[in-house]
C-alpha positions as CSV (number, residue, x, y, z in Angstrom):
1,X,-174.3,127.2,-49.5
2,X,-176.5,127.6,-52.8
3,X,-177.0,125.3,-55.2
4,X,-174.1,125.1,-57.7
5,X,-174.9,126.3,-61.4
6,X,-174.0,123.1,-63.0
7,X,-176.6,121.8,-60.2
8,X,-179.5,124.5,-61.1
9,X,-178.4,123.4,-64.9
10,X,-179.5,119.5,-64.1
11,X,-182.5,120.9,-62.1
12,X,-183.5,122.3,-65.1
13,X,-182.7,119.8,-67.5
14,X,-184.8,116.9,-65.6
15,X,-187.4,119.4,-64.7
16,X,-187.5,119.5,-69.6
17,X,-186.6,116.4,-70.4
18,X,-189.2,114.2,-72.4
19,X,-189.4,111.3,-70.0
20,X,-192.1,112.0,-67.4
21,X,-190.5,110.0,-65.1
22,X,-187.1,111.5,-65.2
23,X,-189.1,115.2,-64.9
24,X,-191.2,113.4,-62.0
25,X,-188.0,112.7,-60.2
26,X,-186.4,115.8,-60.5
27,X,-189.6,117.5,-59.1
28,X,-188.3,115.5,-56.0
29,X,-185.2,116.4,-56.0
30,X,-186.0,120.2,-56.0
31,X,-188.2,119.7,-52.7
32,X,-185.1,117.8,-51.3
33,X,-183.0,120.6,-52.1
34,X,-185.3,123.1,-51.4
35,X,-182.5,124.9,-48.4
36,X,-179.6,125.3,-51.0
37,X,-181.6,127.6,-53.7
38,X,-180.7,131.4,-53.6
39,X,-183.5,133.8,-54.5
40,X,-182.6,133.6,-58.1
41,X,-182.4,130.0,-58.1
42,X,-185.9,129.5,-56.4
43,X,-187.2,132.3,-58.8
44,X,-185.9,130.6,-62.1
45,X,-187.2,126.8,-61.0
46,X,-190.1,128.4,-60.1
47,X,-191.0,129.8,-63.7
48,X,-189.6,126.4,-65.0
49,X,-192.0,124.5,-63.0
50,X,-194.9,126.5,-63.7
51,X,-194.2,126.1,-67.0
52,X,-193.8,122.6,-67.1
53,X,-196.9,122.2,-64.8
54,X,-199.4,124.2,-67.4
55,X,-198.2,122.3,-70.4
56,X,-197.6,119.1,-68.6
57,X,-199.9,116.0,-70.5
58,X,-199.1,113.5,-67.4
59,X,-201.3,114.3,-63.9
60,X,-199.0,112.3,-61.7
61,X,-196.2,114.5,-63.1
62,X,-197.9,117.5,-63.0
63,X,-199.0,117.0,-59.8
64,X,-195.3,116.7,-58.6
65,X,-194.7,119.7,-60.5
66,X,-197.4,121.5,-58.5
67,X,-196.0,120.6,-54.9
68,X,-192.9,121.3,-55.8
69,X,-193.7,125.0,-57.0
70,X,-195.4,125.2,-53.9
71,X,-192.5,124.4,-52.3
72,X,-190.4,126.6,-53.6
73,X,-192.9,129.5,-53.3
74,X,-192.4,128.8,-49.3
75,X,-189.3,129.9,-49.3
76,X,-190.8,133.7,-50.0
77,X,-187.5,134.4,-52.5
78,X,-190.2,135.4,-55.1
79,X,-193.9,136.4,-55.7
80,X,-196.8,135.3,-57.7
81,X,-195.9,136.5,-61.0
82,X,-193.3,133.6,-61.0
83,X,-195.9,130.9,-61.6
84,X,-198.8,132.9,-63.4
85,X,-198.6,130.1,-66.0
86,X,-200.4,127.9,-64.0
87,X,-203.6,130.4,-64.3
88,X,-204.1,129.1,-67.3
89,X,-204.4,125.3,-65.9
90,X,-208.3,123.8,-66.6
91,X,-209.4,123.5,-62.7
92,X,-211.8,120.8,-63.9
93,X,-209.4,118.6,-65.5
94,X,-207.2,118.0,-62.3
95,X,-207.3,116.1,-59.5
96,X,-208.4,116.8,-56.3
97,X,-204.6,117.1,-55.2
98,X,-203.7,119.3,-58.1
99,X,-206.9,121.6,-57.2
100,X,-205.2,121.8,-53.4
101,X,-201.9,122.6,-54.8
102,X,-203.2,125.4,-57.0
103,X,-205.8,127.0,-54.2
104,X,-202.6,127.2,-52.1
105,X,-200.4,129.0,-55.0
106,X,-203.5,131.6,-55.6
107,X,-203.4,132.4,-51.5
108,X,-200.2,133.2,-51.8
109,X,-201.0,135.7,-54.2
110,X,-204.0,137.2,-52.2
């Protein structure tokens, strides 16, 4: 069963809100739920997340973003044009993690 609107509507809300660590935890809670998002669902956290994940000031947060986009783009429910605002990411300002994250987005799109 997909994730209920009110549910993708909290995703969302954690995934903006101006504490890092509540956005940090909801990044979790997306990879938890990963089974229970419908195509559109995965498609619309998706854009969120890259979003977040390209203006994101915090690495640990953005990092969490990362893998969970990742996740998401798993499931197949959408292509690359869903995160192509991490493209814009500075390689040589993230970590070695973040770097691993993004390579594995960009195969995806190869």
């Amino acid at each position: 069963m997909p994730a209920t609107d009110r549910e993708i509507i909290g995703l969302l809300h954690g995934l903006t809100s101006p504490d890092s660590r509540v956005r940090e935890d909801t990044c979790g809670t997306v990879t938890d739920w990963i089974s229970v998002f419908d195509p559109f669902q995965a498609r619309l956290l998706a854009m969120t997340l890259a979003t977040a994940a390209a203006a994101e000031p915090d690495p640990s947060c953005r990092e969490s973003e990362l893998h969970a986009l990742g996740e998401l783009a798993d499931t197949g429910f959408f292509g690359v044009e869903s995160f192509e605002p991490v493209e814009r990411l500075d390689r040589n300002t993230l970590g070695p993690s973040e770097q691993e994250y993004l390579d594995a987005l960009q195969e995806l799109g190869e």
